[in-house]
C-alpha positions in Angstrom: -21.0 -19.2 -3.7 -21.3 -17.2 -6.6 -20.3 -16.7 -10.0 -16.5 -15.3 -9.1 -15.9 -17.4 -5.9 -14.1 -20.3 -7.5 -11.8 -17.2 -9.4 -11.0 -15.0 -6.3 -10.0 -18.1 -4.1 -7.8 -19.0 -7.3 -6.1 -15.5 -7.0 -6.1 -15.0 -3.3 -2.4 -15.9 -2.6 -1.3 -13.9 -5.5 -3.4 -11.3 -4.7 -1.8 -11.2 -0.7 1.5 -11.7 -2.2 1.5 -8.4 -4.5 -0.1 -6.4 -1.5 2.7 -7.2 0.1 4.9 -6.1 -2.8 3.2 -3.0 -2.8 2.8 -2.5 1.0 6.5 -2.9 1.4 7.3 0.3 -0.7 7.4 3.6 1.8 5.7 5.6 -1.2 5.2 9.0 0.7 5.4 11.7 -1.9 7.7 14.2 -2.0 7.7 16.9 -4.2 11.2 18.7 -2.5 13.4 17.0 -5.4 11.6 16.3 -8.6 14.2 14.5 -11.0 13.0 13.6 -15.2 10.2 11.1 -14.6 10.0 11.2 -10.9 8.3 14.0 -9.8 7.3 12.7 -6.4 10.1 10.8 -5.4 11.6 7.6 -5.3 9.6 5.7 -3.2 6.2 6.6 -5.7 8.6 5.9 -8.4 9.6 2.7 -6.8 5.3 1.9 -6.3 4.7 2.7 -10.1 7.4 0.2 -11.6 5.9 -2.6 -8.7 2.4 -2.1 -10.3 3.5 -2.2 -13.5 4.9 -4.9 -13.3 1.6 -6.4 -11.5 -0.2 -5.1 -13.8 1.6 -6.5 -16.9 1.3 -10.1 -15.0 -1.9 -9.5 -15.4 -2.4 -8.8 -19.1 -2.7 -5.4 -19.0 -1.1 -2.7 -21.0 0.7 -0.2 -19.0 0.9 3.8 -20.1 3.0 5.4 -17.6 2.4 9.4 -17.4 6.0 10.9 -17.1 6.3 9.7 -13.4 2.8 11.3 -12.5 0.4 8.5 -13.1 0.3 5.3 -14.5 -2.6 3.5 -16.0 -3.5 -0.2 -16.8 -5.1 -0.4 -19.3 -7.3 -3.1 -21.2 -8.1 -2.6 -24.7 -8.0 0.4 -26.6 -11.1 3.2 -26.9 -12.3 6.7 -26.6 -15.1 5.8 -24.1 -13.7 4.0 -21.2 -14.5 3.3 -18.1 -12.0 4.1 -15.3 -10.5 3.5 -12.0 -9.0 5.7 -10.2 -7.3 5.3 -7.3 -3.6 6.1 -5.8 -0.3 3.9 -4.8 1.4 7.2 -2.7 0.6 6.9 1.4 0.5 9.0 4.5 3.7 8.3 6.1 3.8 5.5 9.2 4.9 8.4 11.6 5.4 7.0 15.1 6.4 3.3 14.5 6.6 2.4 17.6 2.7 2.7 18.4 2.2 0.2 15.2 1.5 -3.4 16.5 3.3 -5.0 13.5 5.8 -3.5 10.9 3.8 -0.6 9.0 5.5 -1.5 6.0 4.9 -5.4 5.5 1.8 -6.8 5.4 1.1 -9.2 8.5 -2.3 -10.7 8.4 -3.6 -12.0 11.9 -7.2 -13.3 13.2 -7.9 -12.4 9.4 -7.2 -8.8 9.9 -4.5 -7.6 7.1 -2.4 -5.1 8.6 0.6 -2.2 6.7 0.2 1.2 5.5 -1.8 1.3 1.9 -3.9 -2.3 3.0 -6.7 0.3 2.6 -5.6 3.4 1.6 -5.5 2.8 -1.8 -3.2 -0.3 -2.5 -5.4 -3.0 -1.3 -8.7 -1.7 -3.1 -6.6 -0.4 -6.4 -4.7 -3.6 -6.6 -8.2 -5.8 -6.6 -9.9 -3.6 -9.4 -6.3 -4.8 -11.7 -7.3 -8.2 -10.8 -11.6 -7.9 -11.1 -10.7 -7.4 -14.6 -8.6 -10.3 -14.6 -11.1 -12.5 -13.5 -13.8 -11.0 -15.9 -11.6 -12.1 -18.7 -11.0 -15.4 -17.4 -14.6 -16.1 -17.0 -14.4 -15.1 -21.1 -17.0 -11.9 -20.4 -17.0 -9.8 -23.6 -15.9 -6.2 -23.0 -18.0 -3.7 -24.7 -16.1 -0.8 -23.3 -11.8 -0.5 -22.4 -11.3 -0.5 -18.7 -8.5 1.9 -17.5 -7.1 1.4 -13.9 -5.1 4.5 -13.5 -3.0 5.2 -9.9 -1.9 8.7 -9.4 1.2 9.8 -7.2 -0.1 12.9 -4.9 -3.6 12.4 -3.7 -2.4 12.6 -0.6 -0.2 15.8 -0.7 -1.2 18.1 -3.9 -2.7 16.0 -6.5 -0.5 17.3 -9.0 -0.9 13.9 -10.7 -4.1 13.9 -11.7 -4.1 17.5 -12.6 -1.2 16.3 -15.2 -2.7 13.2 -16.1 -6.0 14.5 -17.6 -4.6 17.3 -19.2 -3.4 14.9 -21.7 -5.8 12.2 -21.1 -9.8 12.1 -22.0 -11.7 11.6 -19.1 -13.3 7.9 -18.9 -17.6 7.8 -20.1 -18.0 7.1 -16.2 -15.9 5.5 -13.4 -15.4 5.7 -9.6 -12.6 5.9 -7.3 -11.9 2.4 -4.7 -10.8 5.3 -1.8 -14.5 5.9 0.2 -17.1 3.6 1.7 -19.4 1.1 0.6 -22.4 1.3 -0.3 -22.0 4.9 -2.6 -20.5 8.0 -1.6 -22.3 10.6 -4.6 -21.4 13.1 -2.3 -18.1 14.8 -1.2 -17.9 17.9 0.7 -16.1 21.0 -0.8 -12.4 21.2 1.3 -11.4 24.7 2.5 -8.0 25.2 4.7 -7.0 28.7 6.0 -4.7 30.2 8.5 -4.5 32.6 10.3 -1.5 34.3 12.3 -1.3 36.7 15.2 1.7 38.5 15.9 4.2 37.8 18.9 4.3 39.8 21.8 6.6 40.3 25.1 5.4 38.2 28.1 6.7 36.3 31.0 6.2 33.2 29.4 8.3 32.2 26.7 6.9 29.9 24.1 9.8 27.5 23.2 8.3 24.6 21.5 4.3 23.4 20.6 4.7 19.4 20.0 1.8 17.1 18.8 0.8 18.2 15.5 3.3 15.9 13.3 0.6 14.8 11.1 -1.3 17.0 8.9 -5.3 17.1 8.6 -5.6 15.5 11.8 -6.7 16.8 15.2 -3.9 15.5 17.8 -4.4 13.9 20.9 -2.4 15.5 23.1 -0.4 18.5 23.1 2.6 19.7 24.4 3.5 23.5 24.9 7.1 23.8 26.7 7.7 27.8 28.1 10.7 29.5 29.4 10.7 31.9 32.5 13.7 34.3 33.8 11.8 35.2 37.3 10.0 32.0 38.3 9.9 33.4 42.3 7.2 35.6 41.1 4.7 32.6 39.8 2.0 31.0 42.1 2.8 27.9 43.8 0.8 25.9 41.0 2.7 27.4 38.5 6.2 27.4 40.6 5.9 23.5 41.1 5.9 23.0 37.3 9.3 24.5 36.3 12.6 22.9 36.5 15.5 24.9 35.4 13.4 28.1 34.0 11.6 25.7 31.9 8.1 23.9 31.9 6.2 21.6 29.5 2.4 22.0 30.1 0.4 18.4 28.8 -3.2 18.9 27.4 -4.8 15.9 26.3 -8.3 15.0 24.0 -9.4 12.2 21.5 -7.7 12.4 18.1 -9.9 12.3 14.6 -9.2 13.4 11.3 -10.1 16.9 10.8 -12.7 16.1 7.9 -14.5 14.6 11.3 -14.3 17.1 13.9 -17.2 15.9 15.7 -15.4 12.4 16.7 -12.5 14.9 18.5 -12.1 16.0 22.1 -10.0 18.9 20.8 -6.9 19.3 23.2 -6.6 22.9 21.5 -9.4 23.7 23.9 -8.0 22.8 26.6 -4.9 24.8 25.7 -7.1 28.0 25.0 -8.9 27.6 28.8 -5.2 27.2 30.5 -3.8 29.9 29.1 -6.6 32.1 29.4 -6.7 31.5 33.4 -3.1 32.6 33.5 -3.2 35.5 30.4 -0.9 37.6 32.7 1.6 35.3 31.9 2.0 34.7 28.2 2.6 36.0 24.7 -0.4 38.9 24.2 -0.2 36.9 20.6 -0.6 33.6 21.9 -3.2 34.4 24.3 -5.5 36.6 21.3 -5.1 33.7 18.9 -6.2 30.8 21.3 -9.2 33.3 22.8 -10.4 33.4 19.3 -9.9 29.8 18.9 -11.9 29.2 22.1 -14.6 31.3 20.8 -15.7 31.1 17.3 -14.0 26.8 16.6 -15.6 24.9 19.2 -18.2 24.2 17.4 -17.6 21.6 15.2 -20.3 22.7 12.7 -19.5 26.3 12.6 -22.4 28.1 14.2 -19.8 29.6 16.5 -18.2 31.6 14.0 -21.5 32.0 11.6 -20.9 29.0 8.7 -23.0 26.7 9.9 -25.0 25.6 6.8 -26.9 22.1 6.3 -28.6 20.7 2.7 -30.7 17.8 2.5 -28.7 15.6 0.8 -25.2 16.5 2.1 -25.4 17.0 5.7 -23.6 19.6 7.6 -20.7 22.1 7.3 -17.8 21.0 9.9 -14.7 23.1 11.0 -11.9 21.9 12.7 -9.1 24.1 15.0 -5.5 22.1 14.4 -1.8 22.7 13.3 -1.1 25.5 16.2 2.7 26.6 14.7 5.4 29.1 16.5 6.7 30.7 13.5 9.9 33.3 13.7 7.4 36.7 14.5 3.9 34.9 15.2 2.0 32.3 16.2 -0.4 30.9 13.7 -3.4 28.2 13.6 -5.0 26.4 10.6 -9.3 25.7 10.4 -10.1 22.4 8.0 -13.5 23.2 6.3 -16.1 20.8 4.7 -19.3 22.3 3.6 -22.1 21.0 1.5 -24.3 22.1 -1.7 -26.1 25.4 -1.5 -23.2 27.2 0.6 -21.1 29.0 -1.6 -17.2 28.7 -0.2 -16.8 32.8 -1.1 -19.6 33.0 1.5 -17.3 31.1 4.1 -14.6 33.0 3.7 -16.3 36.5 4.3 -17.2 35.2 7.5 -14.2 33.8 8.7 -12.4 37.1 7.5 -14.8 39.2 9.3 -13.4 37.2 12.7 -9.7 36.2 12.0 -6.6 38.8 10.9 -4.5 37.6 7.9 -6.5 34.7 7.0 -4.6 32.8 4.2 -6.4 29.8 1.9 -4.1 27.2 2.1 -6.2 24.7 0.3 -9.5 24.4 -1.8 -11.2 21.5 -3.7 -14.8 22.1 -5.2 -17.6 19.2 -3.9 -18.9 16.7 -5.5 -22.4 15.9 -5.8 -23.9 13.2 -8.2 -28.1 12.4 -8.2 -28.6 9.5 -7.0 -31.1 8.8 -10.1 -28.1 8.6 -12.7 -26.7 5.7 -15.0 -23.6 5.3 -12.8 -25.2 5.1 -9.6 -27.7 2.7 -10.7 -25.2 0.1 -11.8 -23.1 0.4 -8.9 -26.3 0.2 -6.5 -27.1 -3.1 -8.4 -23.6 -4.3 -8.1 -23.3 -3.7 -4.3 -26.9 -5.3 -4.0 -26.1 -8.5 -5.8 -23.4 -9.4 -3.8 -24.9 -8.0 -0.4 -28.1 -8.2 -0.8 -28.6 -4.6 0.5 -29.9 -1.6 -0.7 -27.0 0.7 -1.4 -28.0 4.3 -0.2 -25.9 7.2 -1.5 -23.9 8.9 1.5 -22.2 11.9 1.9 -18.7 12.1 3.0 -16.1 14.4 4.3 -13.4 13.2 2.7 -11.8 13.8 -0.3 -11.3 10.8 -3.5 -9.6 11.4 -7.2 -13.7 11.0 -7.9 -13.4 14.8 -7.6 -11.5 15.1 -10.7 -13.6 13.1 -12.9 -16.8 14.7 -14.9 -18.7 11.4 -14.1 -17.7 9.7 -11.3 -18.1 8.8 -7.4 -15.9 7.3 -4.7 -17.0 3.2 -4.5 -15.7 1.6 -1.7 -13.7 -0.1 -0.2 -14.4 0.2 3.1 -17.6 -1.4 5.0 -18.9 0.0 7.6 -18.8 -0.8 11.1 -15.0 -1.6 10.9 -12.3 1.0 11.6 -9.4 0.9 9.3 -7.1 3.5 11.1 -7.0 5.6 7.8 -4.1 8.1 7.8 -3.5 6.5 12.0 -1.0 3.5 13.7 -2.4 0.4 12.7 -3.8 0.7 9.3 -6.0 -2.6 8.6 -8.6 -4.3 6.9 -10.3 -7.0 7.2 -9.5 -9.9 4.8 -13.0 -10.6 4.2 -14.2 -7.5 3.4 -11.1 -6.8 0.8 -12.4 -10.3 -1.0 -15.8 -9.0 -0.2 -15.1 -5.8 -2.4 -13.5 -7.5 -5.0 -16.7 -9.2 -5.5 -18.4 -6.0 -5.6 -15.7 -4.1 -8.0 -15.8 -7.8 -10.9 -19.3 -7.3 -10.7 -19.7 -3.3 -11.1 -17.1 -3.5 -13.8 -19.0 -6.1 -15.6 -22.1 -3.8 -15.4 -20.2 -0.8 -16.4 -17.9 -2.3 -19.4 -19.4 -5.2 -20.3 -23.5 -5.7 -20.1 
C-alpha cells in the first residue's frame, strides 16, 4: 500500500466511468470542414466539452483554445508545469476484427478495452485526476499544474502549433503518450513520396487494396488487374482470371511504420511477383516496385545509403507503405526515423539521388533530452518509488506533443511487455497498469509542482 492507494481505489469507479464517457466519443479529426470554434470536427469538439466537463468535476479551471486545445488548469502562474497529452484517435477502421465495441469501454479478465483506453484518454484522463488526489491528500502546490489536450496529434498537430503561439510554454512537463520508464529520446519523422509515371502494358492495374490506414505497414495486399487477350498468358497466370479480371493476394506481418523491423513487408512480395512476370505490366509499376525491392528492404536504410546509428538513440529505420494508383502514375510513400548526429538534409540527398520526384510529405525535428537533467531526475525518482526499478532513458520511434515543448519528454503510460494494439483492432490496457501509472503520474507531479 502506499501513500495514494486508499485515494485511487476511492476514484476508481469514477475514473472507469469518465473513460467510458470519453471512449464513447468517435473523436477522429477532421480538418475537411472547420466551422468557428471547431476546427477539427465535431466529434473532437464533442471530446473537449466531455473533458471539460470532467475536468470542472474535478476542481479544475478550464481555458479552452478556440476549439484547438483545451487546458485544465490548477492555480494561476507563469511557471507551470504541464501535461500534454491528446483526446482526438485513429479511427476504429475495420470493426468487425474488434472483439468488443471499439467505441465503449468493456473491461474483461482486467483488460480495459475501446479506442483512446491508451492512446491518450486513459493516461490524460488520470494525470486530471493525480492532481485531484494531490489536493485531497492537502499537498501544497508550489508550482500551477496545466493538463492541456490538443485536437490533431494524430493528423497535423495544428493544435499545438496554435495553442503555444498564445500560450508560454510550462518550466518543464512531459507528455502521458510513450512508455514507461522515460522516453528522452524521439527520433526525427521524415515522409516522402515518390511517383513513377504510367505506362501501356497487358496488365491493367485496376485497384491496390490494403493500405486504409496511414503510417502503418499492411498485412496483406491486394492488386486486382484487367487483361483484353488472356489466351496469350501462361497457364499459371490463365487459371487466375475470371472475366478479364484477376486479384493477386500478397501477404506479411503488419507493424507500424515507426517499427519496420517488426514487419514482413507484403510490398516485397508484390515487387518479386511482378518482377517474374515484368512482360506483363505497367513499365511504371514494374520501375517503381524494382526500386522498392532494391534500395527499402532494409529496414535500417543501408540499402539505399541512410543507415546512420548514435549512441544514445539507436538506429535510422525506413519503411516502404501507402503504394497509390493515382490518375497518370503510380506512387509509394518511405516513413523515416533517424537519430542525433544525422542531419535529415543529409537523408534527403540520398534518397533523391535514387528516387524521381521525391516529395516531403511530412517532417518533425527529434527530440533528445540528457539523461542528467532536473526533469529526468524527478521522473526517474517517481517511476522508482512506485516500481522500485531503475528507470533508464529509451529511445523511441514514435512521435509525442513532448516534441513541442522546450523542456519536456514523453512519460508513460504504457509498461512494457504488454501490447496495447496502438493505432490496431483491439486497443487495450491493462487495468492494473492504468492504476499503476496513475501512481507514477500523483507522484511525479508531486515532485515536479509541489516538493
Amino acid at each position: 500500500m502506499s501513500k495514494y492507494s486508499f485515494y485511487i481505489n476511492k476514484y476508481q469507479e469514477d475514473l472507469l466511468k469518465d473513460l467510458d464517457t470519453l471512449v464513447r466519443i468517435p473523436s477522429v479529426s477532421d480538418e475537411t470542414n472547420p466551422v468557428d470554434k471547431k476546427p477539427f470536427g465535431q466529434g473532437v469538439a464533442h471530446a473537449f466539452e466531455a473533458y471539460e466537463d470532467i475536468a470542472k468535476r474535478l476542481g479544475f479551471e478550464v481555458e479552452q483554445d478556440d476549439g484547438y486545445a483545451i487546458s485544465a488548469n490548477y492555480l494561476d502562474g507563469e511557471d507551470y508545469v504541464g501535461v500534454l497529452g491528446h483526446l482526438d484517435i485513429i479511427d476504429a477502421h475495420n470493426k468487425e476484427d474488434w472483439e468488443y465495441d471499439p467505441y465503449k469501454l468493456t473491461v474483461k479478465d482486467g483488460i480495459l478495452y475501446g479506442r483512446g483506453v491508451n492512446d491518450d484518454k486513459g493516461p490524460l484522463l488520470i494525470n486530471l485526476y493525480a492532481v485531484r488526489i494531490l489536493r485531497d491528500m492537502g499537498c501544497t502546490f508550489k508550482r500551477p499544474v496545466k493538463v492541456i489536450a490538443g485536437g490533431a496529434e494524430e493528423t497535423t498537430w495544428n493544435c499545438m502549433k496554435h495553442y503555444f503561439k498564445t500560450h508560454k510554454q510550462p518550466l518543464m512537463g512531459y507528455s502521458p503518450d510513450g512508455n514507461f520508464p522515460i522516453v528522452n529520446g524521439e527520433k526525427g519523422i521524415l515522409t516522402f513520396e515518390t511517383s513513377y509515371p504510367k505506362e501501356d502494358g497487358v496488365f491493367k492495374v485496376v485497384e491496390i487494396r490494403g493500405f486504409e490506414q496511414d503510417y502503418m505497414i499492411p498485412s496483406q495486399i491486394e492488386v486486382c488487374v484487367y487483361c483484353e487477350k488472356v489466351e496469350g498468358l501462361s497457364t499459371e497466370l490463365k487459371n487466375a482470371f475470371k472475366d478479364h479480371e484477376a486479384t493477386f493476394t500478397f501477404t506479411g506481418k503488419s507493424a507500424l511504420t515507426r517499427n519496420p523491423q517488426r514487419a514482413v513487408n507484403p510490398l516485397f512480395e508484390l515487387a518479386d511477383f511482378v518482377q517474374k512476370y515484368s512482360m506483363y505490366f505497367d513499365g511504371g509499376f514494374v520501375a517503381l516496385l524494382q526500386d522498392v525491392a532494391q534500395y527499402l528492404k532494409d529496414p535500417y536504410g543501408q540499402d539505399c545509403n541512410i543507415y546512420y546509428e548514435d549512441v544514445d538513440m539507436g538506429k535510422t529505420s525506413i519503411a516502404a507503405y501507402m503504394l497509390q494508383m493515382k490518375e497518370d502514375s503510380y506512387s509509394v510513400r518511405m516513413d523515416l526515423r533517424y537519430p542525433k548526429g544525422i542531419d535529415s538534409l543529409q537523408i534527403e540527398a540520398s534518397l533523391c539521388a535514387l528516387f524521381p520526384s521525391l516529395k516531403k510529405i511530412r517532417e518533425k525535428r527529434l527530440l533528445f533530452v540528457p539523461k542528467d537533467s532536473e526533469l529526468i531526475q524527478k521522473l526517474a525518482d517517481a517511476y522508482y518509488s512506485v516500481t522500485q526499478e531503475k528507470a533508464e532513458p529509451i529511445t523511441k520511434g514514435g512521435a509525442s506533443y513532448a516534441r513541442v515543448l522546450d523542456c519536456g519528454i514523453a512519460f508513460g503510460a504504457t509498461f512494457d511487455g504488454y501490447d496495447t494494439k496502438c493505432h490496431q483492432p483491439n486497443e487495450s490496457m491493462p487495468l492494473n497498469d492504468l492504476l499503476r501509472a496513475l501512481e507514477i503520474y500523483c507522484e511525479a507531479i508531486y515532485l515536479l509542482a509541489c516538493e
